[in-house]
C-alpha positions in Angstrom: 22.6 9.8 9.8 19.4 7.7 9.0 19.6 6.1 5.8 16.8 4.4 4.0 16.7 1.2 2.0 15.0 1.0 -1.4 12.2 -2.1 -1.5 12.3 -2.8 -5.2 11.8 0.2 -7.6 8.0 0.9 -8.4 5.7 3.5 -10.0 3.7 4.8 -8.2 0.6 4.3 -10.5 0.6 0.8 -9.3 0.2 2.0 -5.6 -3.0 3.8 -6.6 -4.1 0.7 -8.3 -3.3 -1.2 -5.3 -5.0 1.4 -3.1 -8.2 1.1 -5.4 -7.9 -2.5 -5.4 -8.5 -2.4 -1.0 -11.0 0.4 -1.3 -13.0 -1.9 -4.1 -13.0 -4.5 -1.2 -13.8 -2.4 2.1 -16.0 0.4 0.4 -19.0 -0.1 -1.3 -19.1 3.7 -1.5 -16.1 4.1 -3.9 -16.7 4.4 -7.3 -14.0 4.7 -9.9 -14.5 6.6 -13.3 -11.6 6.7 -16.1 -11.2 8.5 -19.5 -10.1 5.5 -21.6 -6.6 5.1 -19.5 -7.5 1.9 -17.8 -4.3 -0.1 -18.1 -2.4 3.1 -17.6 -4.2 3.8 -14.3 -3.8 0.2 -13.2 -7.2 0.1 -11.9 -7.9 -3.7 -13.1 -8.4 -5.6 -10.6 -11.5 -3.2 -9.0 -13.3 -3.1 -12.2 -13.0 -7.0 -12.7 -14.1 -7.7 -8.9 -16.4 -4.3 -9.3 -17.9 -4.1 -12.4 -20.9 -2.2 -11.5 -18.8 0.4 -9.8 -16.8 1.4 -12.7 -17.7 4.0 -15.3 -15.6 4.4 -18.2 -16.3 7.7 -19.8 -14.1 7.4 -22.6 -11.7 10.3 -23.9 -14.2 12.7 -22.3 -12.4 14.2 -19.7 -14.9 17.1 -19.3 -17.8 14.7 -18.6 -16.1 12.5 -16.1 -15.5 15.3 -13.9 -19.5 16.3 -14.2 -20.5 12.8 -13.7 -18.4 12.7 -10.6 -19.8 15.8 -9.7 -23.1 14.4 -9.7 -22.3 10.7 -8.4 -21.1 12.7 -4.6 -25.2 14.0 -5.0 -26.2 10.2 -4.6 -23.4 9.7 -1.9 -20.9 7.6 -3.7 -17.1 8.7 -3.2 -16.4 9.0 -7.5 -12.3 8.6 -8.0 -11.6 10.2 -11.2 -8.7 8.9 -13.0 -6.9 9.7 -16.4 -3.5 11.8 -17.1 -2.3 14.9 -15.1 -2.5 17.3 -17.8 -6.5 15.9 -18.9 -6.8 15.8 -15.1 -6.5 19.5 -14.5 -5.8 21.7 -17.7 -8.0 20.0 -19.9 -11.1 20.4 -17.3 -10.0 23.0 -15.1 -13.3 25.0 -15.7 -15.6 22.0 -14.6 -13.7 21.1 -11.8 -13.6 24.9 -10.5 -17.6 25.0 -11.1 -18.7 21.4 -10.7 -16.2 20.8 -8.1 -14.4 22.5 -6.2 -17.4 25.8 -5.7 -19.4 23.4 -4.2 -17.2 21.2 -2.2 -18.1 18.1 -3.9 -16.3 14.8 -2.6 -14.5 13.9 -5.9 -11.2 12.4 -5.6 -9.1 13.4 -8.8 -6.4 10.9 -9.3 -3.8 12.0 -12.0 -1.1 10.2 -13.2 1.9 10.7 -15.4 2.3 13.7 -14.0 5.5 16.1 -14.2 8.6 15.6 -16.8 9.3 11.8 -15.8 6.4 11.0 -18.1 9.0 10.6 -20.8 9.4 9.7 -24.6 5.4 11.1 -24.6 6.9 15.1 -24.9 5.6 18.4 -23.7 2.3 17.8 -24.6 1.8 15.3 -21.7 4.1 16.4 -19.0 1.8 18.9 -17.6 4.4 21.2 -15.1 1.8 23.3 -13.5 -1.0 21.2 -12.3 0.4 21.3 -8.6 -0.4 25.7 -9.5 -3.6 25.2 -10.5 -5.1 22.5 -8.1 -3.6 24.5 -4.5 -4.9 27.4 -6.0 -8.7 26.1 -6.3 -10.5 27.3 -2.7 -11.2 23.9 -0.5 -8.7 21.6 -2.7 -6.3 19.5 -0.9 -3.6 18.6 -3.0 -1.4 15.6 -2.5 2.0 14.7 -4.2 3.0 11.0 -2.5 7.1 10.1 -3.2 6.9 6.0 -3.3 4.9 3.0 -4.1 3.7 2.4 -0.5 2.7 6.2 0.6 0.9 6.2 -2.6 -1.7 3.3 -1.4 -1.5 5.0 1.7 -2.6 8.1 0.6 -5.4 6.6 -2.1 -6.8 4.8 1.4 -6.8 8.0 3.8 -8.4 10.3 1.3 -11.4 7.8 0.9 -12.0 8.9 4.3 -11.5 13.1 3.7 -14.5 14.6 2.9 -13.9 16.7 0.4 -12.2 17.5 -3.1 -8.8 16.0 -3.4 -6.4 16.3 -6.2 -3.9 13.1 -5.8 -1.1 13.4 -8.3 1.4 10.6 -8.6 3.7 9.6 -12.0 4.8 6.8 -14.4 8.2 5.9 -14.0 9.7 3.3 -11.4 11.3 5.1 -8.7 12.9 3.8 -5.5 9.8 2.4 -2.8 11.6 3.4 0.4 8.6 4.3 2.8 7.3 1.7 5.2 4.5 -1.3 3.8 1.7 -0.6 5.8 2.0 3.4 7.1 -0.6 5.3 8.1 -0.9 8.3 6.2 -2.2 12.1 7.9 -3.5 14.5 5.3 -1.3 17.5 5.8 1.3 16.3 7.9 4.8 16.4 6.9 6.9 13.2 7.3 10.7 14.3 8.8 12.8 11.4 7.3 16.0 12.8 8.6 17.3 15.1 11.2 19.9 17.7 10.4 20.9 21.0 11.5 22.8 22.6 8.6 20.2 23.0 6.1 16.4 22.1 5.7 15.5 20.3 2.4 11.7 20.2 1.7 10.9 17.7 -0.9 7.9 16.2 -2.5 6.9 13.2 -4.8 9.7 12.0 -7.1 11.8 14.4 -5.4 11.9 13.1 -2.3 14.2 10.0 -3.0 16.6 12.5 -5.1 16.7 14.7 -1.6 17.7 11.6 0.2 20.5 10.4 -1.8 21.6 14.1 -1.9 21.6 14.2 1.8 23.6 11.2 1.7 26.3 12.8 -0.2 26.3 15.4 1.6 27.1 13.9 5.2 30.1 13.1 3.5 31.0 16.5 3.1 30.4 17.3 7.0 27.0 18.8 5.6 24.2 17.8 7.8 20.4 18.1 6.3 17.2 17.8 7.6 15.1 16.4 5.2 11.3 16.4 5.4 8.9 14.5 2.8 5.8 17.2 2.0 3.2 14.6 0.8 0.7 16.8 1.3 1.3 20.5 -0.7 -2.5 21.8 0.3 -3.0 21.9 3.5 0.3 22.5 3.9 2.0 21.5 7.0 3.6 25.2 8.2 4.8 24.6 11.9 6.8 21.7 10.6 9.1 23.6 8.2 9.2 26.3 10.3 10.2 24.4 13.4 13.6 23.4 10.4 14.3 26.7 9.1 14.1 27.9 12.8 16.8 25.5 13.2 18.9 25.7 10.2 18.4 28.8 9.0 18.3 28.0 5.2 16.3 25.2 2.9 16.1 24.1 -0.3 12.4 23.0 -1.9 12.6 20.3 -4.2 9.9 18.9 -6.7 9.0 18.1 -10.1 7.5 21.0 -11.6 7.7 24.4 -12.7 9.5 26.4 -9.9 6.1 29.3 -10.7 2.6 27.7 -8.3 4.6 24.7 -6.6 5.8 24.2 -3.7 9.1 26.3 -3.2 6.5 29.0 -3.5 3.9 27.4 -1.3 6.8 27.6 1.1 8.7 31.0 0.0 5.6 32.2 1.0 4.8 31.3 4.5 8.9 32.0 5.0 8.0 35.0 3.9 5.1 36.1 6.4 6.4 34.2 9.3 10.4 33.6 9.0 12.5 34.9 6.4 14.6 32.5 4.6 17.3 31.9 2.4 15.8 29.5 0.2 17.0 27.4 -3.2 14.4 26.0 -5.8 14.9 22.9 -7.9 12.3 22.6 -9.9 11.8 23.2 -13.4 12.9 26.3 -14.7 9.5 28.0 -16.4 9.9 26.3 -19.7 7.9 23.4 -21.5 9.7 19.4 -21.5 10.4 17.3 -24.3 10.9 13.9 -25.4 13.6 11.8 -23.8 13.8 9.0 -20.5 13.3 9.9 -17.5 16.5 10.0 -15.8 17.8 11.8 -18.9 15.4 14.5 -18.6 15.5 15.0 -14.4 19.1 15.6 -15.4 18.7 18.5 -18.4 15.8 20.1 -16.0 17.8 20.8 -12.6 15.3 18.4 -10.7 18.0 15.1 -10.0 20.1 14.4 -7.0 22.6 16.1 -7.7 20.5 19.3 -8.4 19.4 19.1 -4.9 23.3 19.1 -3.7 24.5 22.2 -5.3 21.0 23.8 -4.6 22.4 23.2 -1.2 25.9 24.4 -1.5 24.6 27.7 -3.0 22.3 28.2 -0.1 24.8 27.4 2.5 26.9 30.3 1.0 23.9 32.3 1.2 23.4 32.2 4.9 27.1 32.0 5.7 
């Protein structure tokens, strides 16, 4: 069994600040735009070494989207940053008009996304973003798990031509993937072979899968575990090529079970190989207030979610 060391926890805001911080360096194209979120975006460093490139729009959410919009018109690459739920529920009209109907190149960058935001409550742990964005026509839609595929990711979709929703979250989490990766826009990254049971994680997730897996090889479980980075496209031939061989999976991620990825994936099992399949994700309901670790735990959407999520699904098929 492969296991996988964790670098130093990180959040994962810090790698798109990182990523923005090369991009201010090696593309005069990129321009960054943020609705009064600076500090929280970590996007410092490219506004002090690129002051011209930055536009601060203030809590204005709407606006920044249209200014983006029209900043693609004079062939800048606009990456527009604030919160997940300002990012999409806030402006979902302009960014299906402005946007995503005419294919604009806006990169929107949201994050304290999902139920790990915290002690901040309901109000800002948007749990259906991921629903929205996929279902926009043209919108890729990336969910990156660490630190490191996070930078990755902000790099390679400077280079995509196109709208790109890049979701990534608050808390530090485990930074596990390799320092300098090269990351493929809807190709699924299979961090561990396994022929009893497919688990299909992304973001957060994805650690939680692995230390799951972990457990489970010593219970004589063996689990293939693939990191979807990349929800829209969605990589298809890779999971089925695992269900094909195991027979039953488990999706993991943090957000509402409804317009995520288990369904993304129930889905395609559905046209093309029918599947037992297990969801951990939240359970259609709002958050609340609490840390992080407390609240994965209340939701369903921790480690040991992903293991009995497992167990129930191995009973399934058997």
């Amino acid at each position: 069994m492969k296991t996988y060391t964790d670098q130093g926890k990180q959040d994962t805001r810090s790698g798109f600040g990182a990523g923005m911080t090369e991009l201010g360096r090696t593309n005069p194209r990129v321009v960054a735009l943020c609705a009064d979120l600076v500090g929280s975006l970590k996007i410092e460093t490219f506004i002090e070494e690129n002051p011209e490139r930055f536009f601060q729009t203030g809590i204005a959410e709407a606006n920044m989207m249209g200014i983006s919009a029209g900043l693609t018109i004079g062939g800048y690459i606009p990456f527009a940053s604030t919160f997940a739920n300002f990012a999409t529920g806030r402006v979902y009209d302009q960014i299906r008009q402005s946007i995503a109907y005419s294919g604009k190149n806006v990169k929107i960058c949201a994050s304290h996304a999902g139920i790990t935001l915290g002690e901040d409550g309901a109000t800002h742990q948007i749990l259906e973003d991921i629903g929205l964005m996929k279902m926009l026509p043209g919108m890729v839609v990336i969910n990156p798990c660490d630190f490191n595929q996070t930078k990755a990711a902000t790099l390679a979709i400077a280079e995509y031509e196109g709208p790109v929703y890049l979701r990534f979250g608050r808390p530090k989490v485990a930074n596990f993937t390799p320092v300098d990766q090269e990351f493929h826009i809807g190709k699924a990254v299979h961090l561990q072979e396994g022929s009893d049971v497919t688990i299909i994680a992304t973001g957060h997730l994805v650690w939680e899968s692995l230390e799951a897996a972990q457990r489970l090889h010593e219970q004589g479980i063996s689990a293939d575990v693939i990191n979807i980075h990349t929800i829209k496209p969605l990589d298809e031939e890779a999971i089925l090529a695992s269900v094909a061989k195991t027979g039953c999976v488990v999706t993991a991620e943090e957000h509402n079970y409804l317009g995520g990825l288990g369904e993304s994936v129930a889905g395609l099992l559905a046209r093309r190989h029918p599947t037992p399949q297990e969801f951990v994700a939240v359970q259609d309901t709002f958050g609340e207030s609490g840390t992080p670790d407390d609240l994965m735990a209340k939701y369903g959407i921790d480690n040991k979610a992903v293991e009995k999520a497992v167990l129930r699904v191995l009973e399934r098929k058997a």
